[in-house]
Structures are given as C-alpha cells and as structure tokens.
N, C-alpha and C positions, 0 to 999 in steps of 0.2 A: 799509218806511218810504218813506214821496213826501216831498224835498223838493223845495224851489219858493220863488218869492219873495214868493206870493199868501199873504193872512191870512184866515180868517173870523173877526171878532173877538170878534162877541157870538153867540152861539145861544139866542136864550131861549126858553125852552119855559115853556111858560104853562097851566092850565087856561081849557079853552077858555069853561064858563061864570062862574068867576070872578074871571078872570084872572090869579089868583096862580099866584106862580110853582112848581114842580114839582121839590123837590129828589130828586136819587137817577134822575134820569132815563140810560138810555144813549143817545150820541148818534154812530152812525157814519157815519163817510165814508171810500164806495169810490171811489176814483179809478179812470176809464180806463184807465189802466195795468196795475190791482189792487193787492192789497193792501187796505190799512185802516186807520185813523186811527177811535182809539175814544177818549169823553171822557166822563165822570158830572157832571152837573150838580151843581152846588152847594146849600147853602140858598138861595141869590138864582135859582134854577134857570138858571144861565148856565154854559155851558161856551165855550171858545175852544181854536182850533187854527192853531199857525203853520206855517208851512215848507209848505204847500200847494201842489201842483203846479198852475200853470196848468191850462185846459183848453185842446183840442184845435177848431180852431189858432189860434194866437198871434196878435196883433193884427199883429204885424210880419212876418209869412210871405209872403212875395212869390206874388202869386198868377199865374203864370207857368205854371202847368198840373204844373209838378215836382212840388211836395210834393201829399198826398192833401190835399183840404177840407171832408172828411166832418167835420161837429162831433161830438166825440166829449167826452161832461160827464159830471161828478161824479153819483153818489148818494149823496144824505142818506138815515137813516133815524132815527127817534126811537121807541124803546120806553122802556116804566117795566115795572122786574121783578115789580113786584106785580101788575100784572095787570088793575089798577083802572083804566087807561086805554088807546083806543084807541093802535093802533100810528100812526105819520107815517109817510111816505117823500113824497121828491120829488128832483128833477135839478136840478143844478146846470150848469145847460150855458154858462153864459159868466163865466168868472173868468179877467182878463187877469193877470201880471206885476205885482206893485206896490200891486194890487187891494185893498182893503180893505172886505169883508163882514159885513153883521151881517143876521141871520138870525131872524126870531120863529115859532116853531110853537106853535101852539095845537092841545091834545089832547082829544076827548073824553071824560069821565066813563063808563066804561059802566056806571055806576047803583049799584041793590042798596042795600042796609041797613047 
C-alpha cells in the first residue's frame, strides 16, 4: 500500500470509437516504490484512487546535489477482462503533493462479431 497526499480523482476509460464509457474495466498503478493500487471501473467507467504517493522528486527537494534527481513516475495500466479491448499503459512521471489528477484512456475495440 503507497500512501501520499496526491489524488487521481477521475480515471475514465472510454471506448475509444464510441466513447462510452467501459464498465468492469481494471485500472492499475505501480508506483516507483512498488507495489499496487488496483480499482474496477464502474458503470460510469470511472474509477478513483487516494492516498497516492507523489512521484520522484518532490517539487520542494532542495536541489543542492544531495538527494538523487533522477525522475522516478508512476505506471498506469488499463485492461478489460473480456478481452474485447486493447490493453492501455502509460507513465505518470509528474504528480506533486496535494496534486489532484483526472485521467481519460481511451481503449481500442479489437473487433469481431
């Protein structure tokens, strides 16, 4: 478990060509630390997650050569268990402290009958 004082508040997952939204989807995030923060979208295909660890480094980190300044971010990733849509992923490489995020993925259809 990451906590933090960062929120993502909305995640919506969307099809990509109709843009409704995508209930039943899963929506992880690994934070640079590790670990995992997992959330299933709703019928409104929205999921949300508090207690969020910042990323790596902090807006307030004295940059003085001490601490590392390598940016070190989040990954998202967004599947649906049936199968019917492309997977997501992306980085989430700058969420300060206090931060409040809202997030739209749009999935692919992979087709079929």
């Amino acid at each position: 478990t990451c906590l933090g004082d960062a929120l993502i508040e909305l995640i919506n997952v969307l099809d990509a060509g109709t843009n409704f939204p995508i209930k039943g989807t899963i929506v992880k995030l690994t934070p640079y630390t590790g670990g995992e923060i997992v959330r299933t979208t709703g019928n409104d295909g929205v999921g949300s997650m508090n207690n969020v660890l910042e990323t790596w480094p902090p807006a307030d980190l004295p940059g003085d050569g001490y601490y590392k300044q390598t940016v070190l971010g989040h990954s998202l990733s967004v599947t649906h268990p049936s199968g019917t849509y492309s997977s997501s992923s992306q980085s989430i490489l700058i969420l300060q402290r206090n931060d409040t995020l809202t997030i739209t993925v749009k999935l692919q259809s992979k087709g079929g009958v």
